[in-house]
PDB file of N, CA, C and O in Angstrom:
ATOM      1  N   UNK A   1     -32.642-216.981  32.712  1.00  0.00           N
ATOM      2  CA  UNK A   1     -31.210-217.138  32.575  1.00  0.00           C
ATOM      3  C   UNK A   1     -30.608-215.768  32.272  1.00  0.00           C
ATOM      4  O   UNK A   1     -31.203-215.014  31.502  1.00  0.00           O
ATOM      5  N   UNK A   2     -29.383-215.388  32.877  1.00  0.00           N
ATOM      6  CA  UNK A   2     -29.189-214.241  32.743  1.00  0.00           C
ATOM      7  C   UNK A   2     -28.040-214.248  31.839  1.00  0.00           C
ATOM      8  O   UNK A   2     -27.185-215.133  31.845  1.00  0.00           O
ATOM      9  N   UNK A   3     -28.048-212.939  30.836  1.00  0.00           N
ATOM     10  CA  UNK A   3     -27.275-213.449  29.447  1.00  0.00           C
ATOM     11  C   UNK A   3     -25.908-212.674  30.001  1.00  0.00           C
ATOM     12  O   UNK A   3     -25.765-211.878  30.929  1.00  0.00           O
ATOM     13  N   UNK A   4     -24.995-213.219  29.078  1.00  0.00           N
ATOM     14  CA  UNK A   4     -23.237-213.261  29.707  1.00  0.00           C
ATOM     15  C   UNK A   4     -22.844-211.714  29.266  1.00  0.00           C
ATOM     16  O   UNK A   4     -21.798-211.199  29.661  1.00  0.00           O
ATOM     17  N   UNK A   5     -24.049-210.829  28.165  1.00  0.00           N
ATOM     18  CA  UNK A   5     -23.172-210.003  27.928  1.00  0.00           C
ATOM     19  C   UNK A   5     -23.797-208.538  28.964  1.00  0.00           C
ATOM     20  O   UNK A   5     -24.473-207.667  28.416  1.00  0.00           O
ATOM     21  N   UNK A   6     -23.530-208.478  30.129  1.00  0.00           N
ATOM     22  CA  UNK A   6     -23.644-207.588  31.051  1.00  0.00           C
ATOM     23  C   UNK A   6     -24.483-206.369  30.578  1.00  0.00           C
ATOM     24  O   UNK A   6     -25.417-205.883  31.215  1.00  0.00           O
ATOM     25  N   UNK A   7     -23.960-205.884  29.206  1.00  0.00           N
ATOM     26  CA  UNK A   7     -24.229-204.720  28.745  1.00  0.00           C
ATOM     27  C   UNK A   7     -25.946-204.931  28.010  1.00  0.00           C
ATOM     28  O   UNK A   7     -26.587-203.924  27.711  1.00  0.00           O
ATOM     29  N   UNK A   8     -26.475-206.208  27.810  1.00  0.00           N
ATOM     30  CA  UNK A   8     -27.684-206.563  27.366  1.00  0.00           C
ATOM     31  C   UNK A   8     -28.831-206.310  28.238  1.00  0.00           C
ATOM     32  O   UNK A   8     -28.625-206.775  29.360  1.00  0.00           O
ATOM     33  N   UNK A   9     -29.882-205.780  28.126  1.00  0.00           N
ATOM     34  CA  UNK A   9     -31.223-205.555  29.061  1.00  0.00           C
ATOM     35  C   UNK A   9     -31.478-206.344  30.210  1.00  0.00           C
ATOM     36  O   UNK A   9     -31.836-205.917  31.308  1.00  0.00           O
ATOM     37  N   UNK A  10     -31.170-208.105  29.729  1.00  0.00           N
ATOM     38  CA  UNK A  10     -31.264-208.566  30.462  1.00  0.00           C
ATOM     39  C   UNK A  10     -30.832-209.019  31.702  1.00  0.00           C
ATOM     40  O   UNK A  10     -31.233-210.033  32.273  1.00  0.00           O
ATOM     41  N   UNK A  11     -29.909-208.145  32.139  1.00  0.00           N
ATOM     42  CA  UNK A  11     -29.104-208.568  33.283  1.00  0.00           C
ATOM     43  C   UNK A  11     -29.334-206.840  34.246  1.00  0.00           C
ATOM     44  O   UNK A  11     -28.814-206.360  35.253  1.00  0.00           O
ATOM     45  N   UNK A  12     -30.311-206.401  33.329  1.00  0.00           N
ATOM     46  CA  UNK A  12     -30.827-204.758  34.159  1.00  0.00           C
ATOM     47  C   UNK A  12     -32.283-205.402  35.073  1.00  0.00           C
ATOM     48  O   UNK A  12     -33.013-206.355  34.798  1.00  0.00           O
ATOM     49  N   UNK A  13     -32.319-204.275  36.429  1.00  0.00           N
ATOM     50  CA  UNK A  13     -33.206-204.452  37.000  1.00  0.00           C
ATOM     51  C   UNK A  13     -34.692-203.990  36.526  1.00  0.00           C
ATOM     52  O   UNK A  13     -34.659-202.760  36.491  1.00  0.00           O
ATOM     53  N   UNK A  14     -35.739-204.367  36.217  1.00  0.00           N
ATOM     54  CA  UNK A  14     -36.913-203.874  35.789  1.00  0.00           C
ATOM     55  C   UNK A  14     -37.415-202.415  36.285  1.00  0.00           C
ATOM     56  O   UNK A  14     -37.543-202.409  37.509  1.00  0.00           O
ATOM     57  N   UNK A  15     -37.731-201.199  35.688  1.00  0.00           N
ATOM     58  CA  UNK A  15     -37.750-200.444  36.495  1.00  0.00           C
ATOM     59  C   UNK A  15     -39.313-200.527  37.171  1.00  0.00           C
ATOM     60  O   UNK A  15     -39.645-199.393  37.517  1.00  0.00           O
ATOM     61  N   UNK A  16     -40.186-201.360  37.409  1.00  0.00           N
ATOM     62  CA  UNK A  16     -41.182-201.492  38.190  1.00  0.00           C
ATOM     63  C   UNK A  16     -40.541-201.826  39.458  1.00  0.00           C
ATOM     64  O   UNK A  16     -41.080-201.379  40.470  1.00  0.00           O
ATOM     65  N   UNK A  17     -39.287-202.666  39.610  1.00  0.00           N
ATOM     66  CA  UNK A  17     -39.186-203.010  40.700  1.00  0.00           C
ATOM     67  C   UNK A  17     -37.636-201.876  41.192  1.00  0.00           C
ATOM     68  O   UNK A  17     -36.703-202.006  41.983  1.00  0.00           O
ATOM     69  N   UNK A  18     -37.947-201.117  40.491  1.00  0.00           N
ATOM     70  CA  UNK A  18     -36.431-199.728  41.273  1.00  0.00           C
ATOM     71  C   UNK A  18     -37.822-199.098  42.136  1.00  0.00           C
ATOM     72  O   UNK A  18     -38.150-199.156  43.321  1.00  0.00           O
ATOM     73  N   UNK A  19     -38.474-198.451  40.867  1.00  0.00           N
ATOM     74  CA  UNK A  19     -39.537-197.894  41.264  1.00  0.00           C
ATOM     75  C   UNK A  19     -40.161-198.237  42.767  1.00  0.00           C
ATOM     76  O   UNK A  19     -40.367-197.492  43.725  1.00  0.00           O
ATOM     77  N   UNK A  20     -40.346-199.448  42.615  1.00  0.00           N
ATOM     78  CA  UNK A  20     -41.087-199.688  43.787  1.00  0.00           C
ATOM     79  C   UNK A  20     -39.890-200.072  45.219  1.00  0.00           C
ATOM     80  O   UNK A  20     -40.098-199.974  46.429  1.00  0.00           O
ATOM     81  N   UNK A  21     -39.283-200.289  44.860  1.00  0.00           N
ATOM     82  CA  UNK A  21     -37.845-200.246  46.234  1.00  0.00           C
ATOM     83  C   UNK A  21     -37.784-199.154  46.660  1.00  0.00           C
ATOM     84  O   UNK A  21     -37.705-198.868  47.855  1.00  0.00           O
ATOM     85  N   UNK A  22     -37.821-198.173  45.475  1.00  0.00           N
ATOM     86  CA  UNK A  22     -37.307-196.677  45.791  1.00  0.00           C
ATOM     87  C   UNK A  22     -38.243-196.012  46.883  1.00  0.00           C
ATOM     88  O   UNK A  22     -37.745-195.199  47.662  1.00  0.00           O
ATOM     89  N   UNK A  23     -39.989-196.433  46.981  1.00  0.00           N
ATOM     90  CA  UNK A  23     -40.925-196.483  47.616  1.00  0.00           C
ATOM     91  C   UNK A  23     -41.295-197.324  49.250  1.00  0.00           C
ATOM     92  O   UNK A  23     -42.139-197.193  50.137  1.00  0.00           O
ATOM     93  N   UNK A  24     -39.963-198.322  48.947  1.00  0.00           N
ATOM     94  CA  UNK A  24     -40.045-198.586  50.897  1.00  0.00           C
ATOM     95  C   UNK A  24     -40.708-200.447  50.515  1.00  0.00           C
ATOM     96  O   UNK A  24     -41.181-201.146  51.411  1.00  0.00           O
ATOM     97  N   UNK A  25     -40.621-200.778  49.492  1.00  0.00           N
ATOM     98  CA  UNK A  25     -41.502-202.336  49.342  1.00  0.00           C
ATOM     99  C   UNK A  25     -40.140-203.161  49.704  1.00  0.00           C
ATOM    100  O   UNK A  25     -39.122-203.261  49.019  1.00  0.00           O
ATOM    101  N   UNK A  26     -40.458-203.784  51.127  1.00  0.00           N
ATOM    102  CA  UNK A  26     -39.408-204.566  51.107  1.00  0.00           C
ATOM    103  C   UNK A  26     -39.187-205.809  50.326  1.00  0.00           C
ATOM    104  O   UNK A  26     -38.156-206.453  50.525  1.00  0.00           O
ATOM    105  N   UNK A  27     -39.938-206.145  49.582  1.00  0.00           N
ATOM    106  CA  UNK A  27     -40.089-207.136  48.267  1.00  0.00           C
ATOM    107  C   UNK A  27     -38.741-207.172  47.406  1.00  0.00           C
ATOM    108  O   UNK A  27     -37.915-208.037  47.115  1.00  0.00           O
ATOM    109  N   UNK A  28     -38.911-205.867  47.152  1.00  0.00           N
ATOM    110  CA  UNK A  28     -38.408-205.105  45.893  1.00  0.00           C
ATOM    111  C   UNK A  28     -37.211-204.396  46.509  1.00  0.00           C
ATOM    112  O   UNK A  28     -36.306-204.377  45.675  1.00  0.00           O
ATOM    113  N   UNK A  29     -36.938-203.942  47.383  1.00  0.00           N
ATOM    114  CA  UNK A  29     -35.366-203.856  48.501  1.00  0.00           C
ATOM    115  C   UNK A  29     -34.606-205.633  48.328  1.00  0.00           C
ATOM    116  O   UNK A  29     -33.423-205.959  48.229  1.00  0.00           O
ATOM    117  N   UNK A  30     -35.462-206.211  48.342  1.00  0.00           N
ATOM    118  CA  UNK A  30     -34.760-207.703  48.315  1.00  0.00           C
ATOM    119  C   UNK A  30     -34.008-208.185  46.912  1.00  0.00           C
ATOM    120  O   UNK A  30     -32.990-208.810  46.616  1.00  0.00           O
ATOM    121  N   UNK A  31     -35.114-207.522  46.219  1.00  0.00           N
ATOM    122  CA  UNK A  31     -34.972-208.119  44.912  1.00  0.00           C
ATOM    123  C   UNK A  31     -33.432-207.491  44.160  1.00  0.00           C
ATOM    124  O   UNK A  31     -32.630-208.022  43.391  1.00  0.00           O
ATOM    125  N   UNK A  32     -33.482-206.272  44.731  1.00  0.00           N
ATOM    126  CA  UNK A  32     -32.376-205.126  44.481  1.00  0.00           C
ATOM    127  C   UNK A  32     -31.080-205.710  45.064  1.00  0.00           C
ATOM    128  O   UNK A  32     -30.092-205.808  44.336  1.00  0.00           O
ATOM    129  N   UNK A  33     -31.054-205.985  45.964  1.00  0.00           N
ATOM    130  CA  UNK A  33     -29.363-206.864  47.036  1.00  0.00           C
ATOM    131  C   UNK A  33     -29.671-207.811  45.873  1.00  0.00           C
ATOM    132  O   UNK A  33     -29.236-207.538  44.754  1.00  0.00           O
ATOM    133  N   UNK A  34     -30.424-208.945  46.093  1.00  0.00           N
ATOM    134  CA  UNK A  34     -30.150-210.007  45.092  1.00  0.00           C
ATOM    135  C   UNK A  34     -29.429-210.061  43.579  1.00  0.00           C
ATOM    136  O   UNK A  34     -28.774-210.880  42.934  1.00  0.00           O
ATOM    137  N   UNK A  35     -30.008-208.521  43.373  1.00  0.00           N
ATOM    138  CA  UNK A  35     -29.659-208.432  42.108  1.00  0.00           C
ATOM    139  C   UNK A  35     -27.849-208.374  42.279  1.00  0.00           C
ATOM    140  O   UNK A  35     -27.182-209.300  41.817  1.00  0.00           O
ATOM    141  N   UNK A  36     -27.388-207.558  42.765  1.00  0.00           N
ATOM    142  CA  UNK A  36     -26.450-207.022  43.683  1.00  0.00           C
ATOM    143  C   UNK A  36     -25.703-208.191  44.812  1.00  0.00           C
ATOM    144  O   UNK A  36     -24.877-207.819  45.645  1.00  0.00           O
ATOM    145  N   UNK A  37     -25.954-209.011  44.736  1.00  0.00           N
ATOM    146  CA  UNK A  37     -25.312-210.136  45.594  1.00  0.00           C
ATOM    147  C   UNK A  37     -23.912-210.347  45.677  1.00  0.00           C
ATOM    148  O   UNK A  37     -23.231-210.268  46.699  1.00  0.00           O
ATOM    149  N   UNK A  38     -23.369-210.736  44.046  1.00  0.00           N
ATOM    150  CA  UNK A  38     -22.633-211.328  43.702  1.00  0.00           C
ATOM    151  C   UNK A  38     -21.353-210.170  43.294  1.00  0.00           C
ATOM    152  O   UNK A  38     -20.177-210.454  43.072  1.00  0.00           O
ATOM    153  N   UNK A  39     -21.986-208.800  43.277  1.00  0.00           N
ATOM    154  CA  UNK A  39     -21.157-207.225  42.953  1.00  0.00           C
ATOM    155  C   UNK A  39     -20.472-207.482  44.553  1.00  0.00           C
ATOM    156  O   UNK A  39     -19.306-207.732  44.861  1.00  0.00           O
ATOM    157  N   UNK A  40     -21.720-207.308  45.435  1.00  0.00           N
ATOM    158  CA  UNK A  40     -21.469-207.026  46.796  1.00  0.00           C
ATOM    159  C   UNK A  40     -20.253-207.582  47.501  1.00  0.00           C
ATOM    160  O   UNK A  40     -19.461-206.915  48.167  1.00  0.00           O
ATOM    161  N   UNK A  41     -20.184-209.225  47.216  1.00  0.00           N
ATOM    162  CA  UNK A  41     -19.535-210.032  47.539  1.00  0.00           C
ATOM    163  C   UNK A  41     -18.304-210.315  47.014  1.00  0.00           C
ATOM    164  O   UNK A  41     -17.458-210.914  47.678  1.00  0.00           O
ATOM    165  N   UNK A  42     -18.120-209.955  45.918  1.00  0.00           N
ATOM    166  CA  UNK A  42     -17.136-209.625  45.370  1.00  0.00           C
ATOM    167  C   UNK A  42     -16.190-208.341  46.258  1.00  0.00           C
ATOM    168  O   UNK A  42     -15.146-208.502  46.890  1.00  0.00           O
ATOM    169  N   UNK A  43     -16.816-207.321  46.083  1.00  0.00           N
ATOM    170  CA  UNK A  43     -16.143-206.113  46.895  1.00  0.00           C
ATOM    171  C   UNK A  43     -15.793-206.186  48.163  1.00  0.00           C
ATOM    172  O   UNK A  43     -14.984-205.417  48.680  1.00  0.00           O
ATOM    173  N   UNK A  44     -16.482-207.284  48.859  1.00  0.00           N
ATOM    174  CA  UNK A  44     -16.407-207.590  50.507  1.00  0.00           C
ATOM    175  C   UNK A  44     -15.028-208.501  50.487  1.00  0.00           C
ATOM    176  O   UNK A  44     -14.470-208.607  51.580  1.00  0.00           O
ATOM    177  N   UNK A  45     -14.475-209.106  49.466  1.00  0.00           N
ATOM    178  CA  UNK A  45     -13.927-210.378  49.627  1.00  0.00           C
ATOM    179  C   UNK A  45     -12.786-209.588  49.960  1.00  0.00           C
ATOM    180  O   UNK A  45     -12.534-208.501  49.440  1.00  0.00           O
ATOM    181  N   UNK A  46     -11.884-210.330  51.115  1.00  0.00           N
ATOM    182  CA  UNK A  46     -10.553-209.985  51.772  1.00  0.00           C
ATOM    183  C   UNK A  46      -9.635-211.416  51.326  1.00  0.00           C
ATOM    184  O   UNK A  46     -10.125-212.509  51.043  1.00  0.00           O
ATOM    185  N   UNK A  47      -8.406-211.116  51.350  1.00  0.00           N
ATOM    186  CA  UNK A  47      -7.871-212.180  51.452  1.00  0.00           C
ATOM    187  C   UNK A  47      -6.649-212.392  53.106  1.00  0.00           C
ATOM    188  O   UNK A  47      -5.824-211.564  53.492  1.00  0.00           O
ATOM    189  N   UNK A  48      -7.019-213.971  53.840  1.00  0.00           N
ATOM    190  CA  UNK A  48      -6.478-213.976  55.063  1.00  0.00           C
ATOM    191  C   UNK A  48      -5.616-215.136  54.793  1.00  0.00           C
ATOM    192  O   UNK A  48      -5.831-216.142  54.116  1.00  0.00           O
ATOM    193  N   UNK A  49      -4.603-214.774  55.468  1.00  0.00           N
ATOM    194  CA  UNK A  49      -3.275-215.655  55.452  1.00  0.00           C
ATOM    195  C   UNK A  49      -3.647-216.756  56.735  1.00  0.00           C
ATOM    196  O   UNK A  49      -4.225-216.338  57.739  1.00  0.00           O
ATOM    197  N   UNK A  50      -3.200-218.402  56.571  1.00  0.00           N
ATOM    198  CA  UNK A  50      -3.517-219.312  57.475  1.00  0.00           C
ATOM    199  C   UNK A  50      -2.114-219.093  58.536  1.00  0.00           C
ATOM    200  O   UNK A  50      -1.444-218.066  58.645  1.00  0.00           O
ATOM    201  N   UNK A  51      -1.900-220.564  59.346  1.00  0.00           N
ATOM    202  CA  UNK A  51      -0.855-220.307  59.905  1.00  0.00           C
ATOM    203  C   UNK A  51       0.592-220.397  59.457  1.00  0.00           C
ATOM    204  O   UNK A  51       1.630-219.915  59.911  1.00  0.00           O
ATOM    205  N   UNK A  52       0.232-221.416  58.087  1.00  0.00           N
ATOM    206  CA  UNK A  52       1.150-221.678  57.154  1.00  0.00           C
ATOM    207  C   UNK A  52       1.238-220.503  55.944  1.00  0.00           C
ATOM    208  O   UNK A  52       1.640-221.009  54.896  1.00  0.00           O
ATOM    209  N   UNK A  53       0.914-218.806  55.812  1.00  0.00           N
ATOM    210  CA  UNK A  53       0.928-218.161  55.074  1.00  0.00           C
ATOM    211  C   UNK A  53       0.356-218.346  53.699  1.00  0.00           C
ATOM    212  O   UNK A  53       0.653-217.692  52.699  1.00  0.00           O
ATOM    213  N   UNK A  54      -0.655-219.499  53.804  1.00  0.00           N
ATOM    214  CA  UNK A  54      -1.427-219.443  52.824  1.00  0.00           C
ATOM    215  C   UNK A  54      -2.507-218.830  52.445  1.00  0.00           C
ATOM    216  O   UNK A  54      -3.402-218.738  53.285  1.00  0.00           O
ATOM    217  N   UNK A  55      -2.682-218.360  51.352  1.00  0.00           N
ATOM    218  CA  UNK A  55      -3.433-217.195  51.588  1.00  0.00           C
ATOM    219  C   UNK A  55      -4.824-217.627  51.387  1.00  0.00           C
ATOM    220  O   UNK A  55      -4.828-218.601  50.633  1.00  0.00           O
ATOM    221  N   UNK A  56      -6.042-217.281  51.772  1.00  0.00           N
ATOM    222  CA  UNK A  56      -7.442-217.604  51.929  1.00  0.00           C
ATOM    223  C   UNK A  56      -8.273-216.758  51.627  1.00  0.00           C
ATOM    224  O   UNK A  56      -8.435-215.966  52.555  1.00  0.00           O
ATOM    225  N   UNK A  57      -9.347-216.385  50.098  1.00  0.00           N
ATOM    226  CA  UNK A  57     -10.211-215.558  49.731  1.00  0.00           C
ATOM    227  C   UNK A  57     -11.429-215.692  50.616  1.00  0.00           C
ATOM    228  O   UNK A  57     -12.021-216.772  50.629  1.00  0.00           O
ATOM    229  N   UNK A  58     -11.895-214.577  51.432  1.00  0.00           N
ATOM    230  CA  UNK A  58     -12.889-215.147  52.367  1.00  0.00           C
ATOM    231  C   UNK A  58     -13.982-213.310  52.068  1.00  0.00           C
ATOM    232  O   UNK A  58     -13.585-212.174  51.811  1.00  0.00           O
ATOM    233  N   UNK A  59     -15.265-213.841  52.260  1.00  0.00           N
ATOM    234  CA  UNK A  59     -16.013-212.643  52.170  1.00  0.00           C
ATOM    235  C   UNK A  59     -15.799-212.212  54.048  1.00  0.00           C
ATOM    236  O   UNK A  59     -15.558-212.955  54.999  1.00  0.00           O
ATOM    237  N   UNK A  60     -15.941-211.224  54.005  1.00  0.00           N
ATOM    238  CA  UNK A  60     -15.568-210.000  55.203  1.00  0.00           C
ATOM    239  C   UNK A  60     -17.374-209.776  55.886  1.00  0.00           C
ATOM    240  O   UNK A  60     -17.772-208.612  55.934  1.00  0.00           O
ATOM    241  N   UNK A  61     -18.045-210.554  56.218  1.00  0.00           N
ATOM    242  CA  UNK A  61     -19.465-210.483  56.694  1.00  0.00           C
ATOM    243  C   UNK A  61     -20.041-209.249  57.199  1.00  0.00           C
ATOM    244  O   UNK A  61     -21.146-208.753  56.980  1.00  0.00           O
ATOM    245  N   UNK A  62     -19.026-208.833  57.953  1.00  0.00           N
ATOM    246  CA  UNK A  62     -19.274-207.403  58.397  1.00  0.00           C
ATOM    247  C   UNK A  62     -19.755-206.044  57.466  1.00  0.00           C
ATOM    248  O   UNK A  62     -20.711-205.270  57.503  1.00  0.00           O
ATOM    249  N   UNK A  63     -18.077-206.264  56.289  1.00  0.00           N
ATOM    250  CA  UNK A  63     -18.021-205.385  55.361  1.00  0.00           C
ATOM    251  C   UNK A  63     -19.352-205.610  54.251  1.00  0.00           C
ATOM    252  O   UNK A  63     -19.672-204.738  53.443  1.00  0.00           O
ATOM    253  N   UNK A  64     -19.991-206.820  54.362  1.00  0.00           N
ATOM    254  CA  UNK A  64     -20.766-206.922  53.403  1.00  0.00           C
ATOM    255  C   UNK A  64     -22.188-206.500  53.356  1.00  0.00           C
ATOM    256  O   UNK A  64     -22.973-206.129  52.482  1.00  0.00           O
ATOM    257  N   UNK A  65     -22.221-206.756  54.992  1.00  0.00           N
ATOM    258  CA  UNK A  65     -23.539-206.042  55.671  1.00  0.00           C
ATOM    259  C   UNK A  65     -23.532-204.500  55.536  1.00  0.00           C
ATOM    260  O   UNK A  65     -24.476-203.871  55.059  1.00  0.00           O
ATOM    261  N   UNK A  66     -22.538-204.019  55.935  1.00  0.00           N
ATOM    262  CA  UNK A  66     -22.246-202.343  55.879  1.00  0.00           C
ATOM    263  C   UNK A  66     -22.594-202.358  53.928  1.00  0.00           C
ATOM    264  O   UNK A  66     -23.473-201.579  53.560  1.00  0.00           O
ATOM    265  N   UNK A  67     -22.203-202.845  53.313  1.00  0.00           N
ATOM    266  CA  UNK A  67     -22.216-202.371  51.803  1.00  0.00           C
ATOM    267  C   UNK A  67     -23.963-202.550  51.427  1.00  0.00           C
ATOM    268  O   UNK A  67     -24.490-201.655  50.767  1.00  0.00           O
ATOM    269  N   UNK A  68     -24.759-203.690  51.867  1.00  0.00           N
ATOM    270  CA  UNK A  68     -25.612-203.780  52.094  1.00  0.00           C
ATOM    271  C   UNK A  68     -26.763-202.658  52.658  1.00  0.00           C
ATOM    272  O   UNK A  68     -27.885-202.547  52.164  1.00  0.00           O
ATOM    273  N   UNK A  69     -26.287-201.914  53.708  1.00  0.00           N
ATOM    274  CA  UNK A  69     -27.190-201.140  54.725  1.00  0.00           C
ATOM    275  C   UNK A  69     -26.645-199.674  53.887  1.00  0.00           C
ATOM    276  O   UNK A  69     -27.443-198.752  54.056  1.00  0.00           O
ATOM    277  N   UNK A  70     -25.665-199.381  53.188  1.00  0.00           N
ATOM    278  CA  UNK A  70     -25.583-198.838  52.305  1.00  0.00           C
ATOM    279  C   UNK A  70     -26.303-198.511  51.676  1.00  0.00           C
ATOM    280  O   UNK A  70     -27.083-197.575  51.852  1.00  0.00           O
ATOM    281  N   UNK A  71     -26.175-199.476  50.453  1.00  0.00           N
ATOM    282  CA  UNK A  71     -27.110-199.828  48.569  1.00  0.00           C
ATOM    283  C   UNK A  71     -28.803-199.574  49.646  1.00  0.00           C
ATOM    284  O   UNK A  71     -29.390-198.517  49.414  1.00  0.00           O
ATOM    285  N   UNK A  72     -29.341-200.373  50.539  1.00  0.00           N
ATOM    286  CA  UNK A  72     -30.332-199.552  51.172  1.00  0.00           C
ATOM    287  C   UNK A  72     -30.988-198.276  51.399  1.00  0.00           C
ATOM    288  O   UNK A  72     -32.138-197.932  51.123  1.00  0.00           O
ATOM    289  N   UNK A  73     -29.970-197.594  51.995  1.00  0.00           N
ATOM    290  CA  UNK A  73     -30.267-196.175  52.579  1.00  0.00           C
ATOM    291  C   UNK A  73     -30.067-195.568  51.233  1.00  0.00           C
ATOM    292  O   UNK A  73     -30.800-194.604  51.011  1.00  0.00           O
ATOM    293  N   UNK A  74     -29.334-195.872  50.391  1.00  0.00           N
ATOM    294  CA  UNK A  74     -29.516-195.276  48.870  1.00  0.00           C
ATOM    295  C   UNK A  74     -30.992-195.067  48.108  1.00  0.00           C
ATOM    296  O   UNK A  74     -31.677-194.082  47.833  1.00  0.00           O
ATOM    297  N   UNK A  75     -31.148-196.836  47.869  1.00  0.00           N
ATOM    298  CA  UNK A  75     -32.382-197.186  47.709  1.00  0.00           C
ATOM    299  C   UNK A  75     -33.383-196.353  48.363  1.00  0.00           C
ATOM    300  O   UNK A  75     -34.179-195.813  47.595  1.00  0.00           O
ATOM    301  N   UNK A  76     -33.530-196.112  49.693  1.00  0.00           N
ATOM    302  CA  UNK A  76     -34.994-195.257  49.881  1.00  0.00           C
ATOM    303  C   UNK A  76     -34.749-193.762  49.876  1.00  0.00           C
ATOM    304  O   UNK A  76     -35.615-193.024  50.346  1.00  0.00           O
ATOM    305  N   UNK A  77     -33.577-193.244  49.354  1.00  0.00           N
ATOM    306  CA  UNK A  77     -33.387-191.738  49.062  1.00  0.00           C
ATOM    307  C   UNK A  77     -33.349-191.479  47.747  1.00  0.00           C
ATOM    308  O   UNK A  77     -33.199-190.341  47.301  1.00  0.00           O
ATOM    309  N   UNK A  78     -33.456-192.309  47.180  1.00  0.00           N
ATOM    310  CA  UNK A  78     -33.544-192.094  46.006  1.00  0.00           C
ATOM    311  C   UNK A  78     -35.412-191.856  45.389  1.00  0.00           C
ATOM    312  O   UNK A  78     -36.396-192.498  45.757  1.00  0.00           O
ATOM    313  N   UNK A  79     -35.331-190.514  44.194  1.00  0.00           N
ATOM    314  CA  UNK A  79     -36.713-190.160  43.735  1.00  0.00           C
ATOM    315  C   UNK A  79     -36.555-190.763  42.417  1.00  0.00           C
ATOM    316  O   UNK A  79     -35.499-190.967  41.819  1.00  0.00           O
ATOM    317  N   UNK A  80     -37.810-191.036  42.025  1.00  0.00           N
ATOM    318  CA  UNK A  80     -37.952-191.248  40.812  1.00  0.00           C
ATOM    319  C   UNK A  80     -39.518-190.891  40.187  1.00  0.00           C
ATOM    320  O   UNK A  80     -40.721-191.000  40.423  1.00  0.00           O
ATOM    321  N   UNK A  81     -38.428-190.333  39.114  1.00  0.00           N
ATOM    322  CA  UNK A  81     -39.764-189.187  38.229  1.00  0.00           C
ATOM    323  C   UNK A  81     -39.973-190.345  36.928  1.00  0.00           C
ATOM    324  O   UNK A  81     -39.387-191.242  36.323  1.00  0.00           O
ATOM    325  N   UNK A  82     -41.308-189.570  37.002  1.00  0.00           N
ATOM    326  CA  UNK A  82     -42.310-190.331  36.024  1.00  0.00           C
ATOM    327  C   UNK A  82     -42.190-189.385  35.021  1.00  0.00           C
ATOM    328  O   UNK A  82     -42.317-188.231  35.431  1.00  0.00           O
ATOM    329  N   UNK A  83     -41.973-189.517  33.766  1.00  0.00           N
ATOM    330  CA  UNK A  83     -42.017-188.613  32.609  1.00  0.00           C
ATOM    331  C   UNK A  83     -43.242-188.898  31.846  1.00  0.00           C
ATOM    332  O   UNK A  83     -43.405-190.032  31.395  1.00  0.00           O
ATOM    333  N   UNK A  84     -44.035-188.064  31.678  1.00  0.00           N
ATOM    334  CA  UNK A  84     -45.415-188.324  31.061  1.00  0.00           C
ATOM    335  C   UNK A  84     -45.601-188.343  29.603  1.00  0.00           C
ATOM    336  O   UNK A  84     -46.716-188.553  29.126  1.00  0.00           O
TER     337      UNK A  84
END
């Protein structure tokens, strides 16, 4: 269960699994969007007017994929150092 106060550990990604995204595991690329789903979708959301000018919150599929293929190409450029 993920706890309500954002700023708590538990709503952070494990860094075994940055680590290992950051490395090309498409496991752990998955696990990362997932984590990220609900950010994503949020930011994608447009709002479209019907024929009656009502207005309609709708996610933008396109825009969400692009934000997606994004947080990706991030994901595998990104290094991560091991501090000993």
């Amino acid at each position: 269960m993920m706890a309500s106060n954002p700023n708590k550990s538990a709503s952070l990604l494990p860094y075994s699994t940055i680590e290992a995204a950051a490395s090309g595991n498409v496991d752990a690329i998955n696990a990362v969007l997932k984590h990220y789903e609900r950010y994503i979708a949020t930011l994608a959301t447009r709002t479209l007017y019907d024929e009656n000018g009502v207005p309609h919150l709708c996610v933008d599929e396109g825009m969400r994929r692009r934000l997606e293929t994004k947080i990706i190409t991030k994901i595998l450029d990104f290094k991560v150092n091991r501090i000993a």
